[in-house]
C-alpha positions as CSV (number, residue, x, y, z in Angstrom):
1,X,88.2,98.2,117.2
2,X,85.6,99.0,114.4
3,X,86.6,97.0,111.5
4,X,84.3,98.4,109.2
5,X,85.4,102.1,108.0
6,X,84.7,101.8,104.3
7,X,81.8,100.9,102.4
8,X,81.1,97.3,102.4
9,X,80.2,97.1,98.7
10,X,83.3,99.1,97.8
11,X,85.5,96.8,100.2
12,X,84.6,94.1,98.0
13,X,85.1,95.3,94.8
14,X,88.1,96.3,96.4
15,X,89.1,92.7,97.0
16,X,88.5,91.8,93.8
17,X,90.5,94.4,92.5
18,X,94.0,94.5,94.4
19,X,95.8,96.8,92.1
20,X,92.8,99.5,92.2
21,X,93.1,98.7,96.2
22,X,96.8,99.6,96.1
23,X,96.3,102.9,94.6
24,X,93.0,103.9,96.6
25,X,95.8,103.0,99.4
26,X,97.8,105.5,98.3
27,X,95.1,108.0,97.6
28,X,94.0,107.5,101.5
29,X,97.4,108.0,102.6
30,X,98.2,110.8,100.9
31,X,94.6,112.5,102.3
32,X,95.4,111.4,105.9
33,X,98.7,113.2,105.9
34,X,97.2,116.4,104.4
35,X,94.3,116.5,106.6
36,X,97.2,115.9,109.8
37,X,99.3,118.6,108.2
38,X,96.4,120.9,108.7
39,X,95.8,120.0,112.2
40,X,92.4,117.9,111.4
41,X,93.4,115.1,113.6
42,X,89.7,113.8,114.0
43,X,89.7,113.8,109.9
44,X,92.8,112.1,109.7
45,X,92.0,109.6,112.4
46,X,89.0,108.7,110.4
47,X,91.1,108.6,107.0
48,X,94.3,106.3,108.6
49,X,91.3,103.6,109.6
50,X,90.0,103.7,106.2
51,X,93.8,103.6,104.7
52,X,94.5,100.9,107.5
53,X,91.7,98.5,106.4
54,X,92.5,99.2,102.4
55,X,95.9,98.2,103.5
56,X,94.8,94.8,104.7
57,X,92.2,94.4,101.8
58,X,94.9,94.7,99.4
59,X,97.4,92.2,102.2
60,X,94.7,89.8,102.4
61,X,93.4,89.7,98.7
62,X,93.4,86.4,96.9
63,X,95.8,87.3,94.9
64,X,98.7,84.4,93.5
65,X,102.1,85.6,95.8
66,X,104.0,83.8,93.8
67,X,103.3,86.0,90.2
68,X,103.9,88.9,91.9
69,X,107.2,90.5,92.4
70,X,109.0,90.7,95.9
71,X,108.6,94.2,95.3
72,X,105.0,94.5,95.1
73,X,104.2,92.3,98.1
74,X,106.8,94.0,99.7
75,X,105.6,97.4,99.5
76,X,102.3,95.8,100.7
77,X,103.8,94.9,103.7
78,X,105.7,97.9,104.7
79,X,102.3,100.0,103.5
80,X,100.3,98.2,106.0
81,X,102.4,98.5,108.4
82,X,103.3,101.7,108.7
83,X,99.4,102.8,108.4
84,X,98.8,100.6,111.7
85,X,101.6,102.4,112.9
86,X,100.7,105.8,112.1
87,X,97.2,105.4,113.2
88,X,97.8,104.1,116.6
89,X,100.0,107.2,116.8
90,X,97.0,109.3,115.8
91,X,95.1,107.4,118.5
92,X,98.4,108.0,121.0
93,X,98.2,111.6,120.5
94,X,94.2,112.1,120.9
95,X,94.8,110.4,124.7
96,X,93.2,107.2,123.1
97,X,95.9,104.3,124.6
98,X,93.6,101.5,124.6
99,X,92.9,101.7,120.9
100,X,96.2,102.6,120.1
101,X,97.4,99.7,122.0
102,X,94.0,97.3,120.0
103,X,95.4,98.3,117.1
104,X,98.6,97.6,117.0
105,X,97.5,94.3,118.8
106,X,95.4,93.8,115.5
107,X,98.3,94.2,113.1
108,X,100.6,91.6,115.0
109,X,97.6,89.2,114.4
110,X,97.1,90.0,111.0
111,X,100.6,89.7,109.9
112,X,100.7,86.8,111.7
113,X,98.0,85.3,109.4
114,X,99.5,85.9,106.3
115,X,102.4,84.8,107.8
116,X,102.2,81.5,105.7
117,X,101.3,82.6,102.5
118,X,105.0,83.4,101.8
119,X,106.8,80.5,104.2
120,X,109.1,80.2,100.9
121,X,109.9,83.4,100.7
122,X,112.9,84.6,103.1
123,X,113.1,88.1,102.3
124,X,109.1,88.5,102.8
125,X,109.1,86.4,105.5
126,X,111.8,88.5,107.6
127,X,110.2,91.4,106.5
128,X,106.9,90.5,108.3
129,X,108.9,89.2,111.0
130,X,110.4,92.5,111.2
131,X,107.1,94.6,111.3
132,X,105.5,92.2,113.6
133,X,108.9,93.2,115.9
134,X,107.9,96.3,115.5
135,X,104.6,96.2,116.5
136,X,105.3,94.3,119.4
137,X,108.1,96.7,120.9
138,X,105.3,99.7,120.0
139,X,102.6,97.8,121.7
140,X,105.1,97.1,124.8
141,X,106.2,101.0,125.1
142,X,102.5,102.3,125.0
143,X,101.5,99.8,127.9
144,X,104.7,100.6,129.6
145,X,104.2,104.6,129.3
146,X,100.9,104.2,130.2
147,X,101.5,102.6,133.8
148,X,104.5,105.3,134.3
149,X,102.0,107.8,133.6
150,X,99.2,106.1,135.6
151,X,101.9,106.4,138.7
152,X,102.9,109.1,137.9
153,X,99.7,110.7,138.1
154,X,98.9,108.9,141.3
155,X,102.1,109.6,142.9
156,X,101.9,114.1,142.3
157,X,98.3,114.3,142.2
158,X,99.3,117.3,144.2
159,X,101.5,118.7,141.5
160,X,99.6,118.0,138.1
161,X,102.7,116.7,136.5
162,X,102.9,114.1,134.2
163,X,105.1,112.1,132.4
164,X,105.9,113.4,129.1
165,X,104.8,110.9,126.1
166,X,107.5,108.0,125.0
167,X,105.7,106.2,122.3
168,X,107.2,105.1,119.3
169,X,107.1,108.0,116.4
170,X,105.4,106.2,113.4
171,X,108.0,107.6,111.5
172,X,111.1,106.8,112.8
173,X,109.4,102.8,112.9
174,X,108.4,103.0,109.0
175,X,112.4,104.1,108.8
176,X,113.8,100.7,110.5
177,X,111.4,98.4,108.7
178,X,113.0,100.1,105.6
179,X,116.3,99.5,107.0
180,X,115.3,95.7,107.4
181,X,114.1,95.4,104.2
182,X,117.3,97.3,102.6
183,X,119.4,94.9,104.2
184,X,117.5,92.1,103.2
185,X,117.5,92.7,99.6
186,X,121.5,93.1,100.1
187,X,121.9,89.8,101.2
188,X,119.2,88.2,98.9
């Protein structure tokens, strides 16, 4: 996986600068949908790796967690997240597994990372549990539905058939890590 998709000097002023991060984020996700409402799927590819690694700028910016609202960090979270999710879909759809599957490999481990930065923090800290659940079960269906469709294909070579697609919609993901974090803030 390329980890490079926007412009180093504007990567680190985007580091520097986590709230301007957050809304170039937003910016980026609202251009990636648009560009996948209009059937630009290369375009929006493209655009979810750039919202993908603003995601993780503004996750992995020195910033003090313990200033900032649960909501702020939260939404960070969630944000980053679902743009991992939504981009391996991307990659899922344009018949691109491996990278689908890389990338949701490379969320786990970045969650994982920041993982300690809020150890005091219960809510956050299920919440990243949560997403990293998520990833994992994503990451688990796409390997699985890509050996049933390897065997499938080997088994009616003859036929052309296929196996119809089971991956994960991003969307209905980004809904239970909402869920999670709805009930979280109930019992918090």
């Amino acid at each position: 996986m390329n980890t490079q998709y926007l412009c180093p000097i504007y990567t680190k002023w985007l580091q520097l600068n986590p709230i301007d991060a957050r809304k170039h984020r937003h910016f980026l996700q609202d251009s990636m949908q648009k560009a996948r409402l209009q059937g630009q799927l290369d375009k929006a590819c493209t655009l979810a790796y750039q919202t993908l690694e603003a995601a993780k700028l503004v996750l992995t910016a020195l910033q003090n967690v313990s200033n900032y609202k649960d909501n702020s960090v939260r939404e960070d979270i969630i944000s980053y997240s679902a743009a991992g999710m939504y981009l391996s879909s991307l990659l899922h759809c344009s018949d691109n597994s491996q990278e689908a599957h890389n990338v949701l490999q490379q969320c786990q481990l970045q969650l994982i990372a920041v993982l300690p930065l809020h150890a005091t923090n219960h809510t956050i800290l299920a919440l990243i549990k949560t997403a990293m659940h998520a990833f994992e079960q994503s990451s688990l269906l796409l390997v699985n539905n890509k050996l049933a469709n390897n065997d499938s294909v080997n088994s009616n070579s003859d036929s052309g058939h296929s196996v119809g697609s089971h991956f994960v919609n991003n969307h209905s993901v980004s809904k239970r890590i909402h869920r999670a974090n709805n009930r979280l803030s109930l019992v918090h």
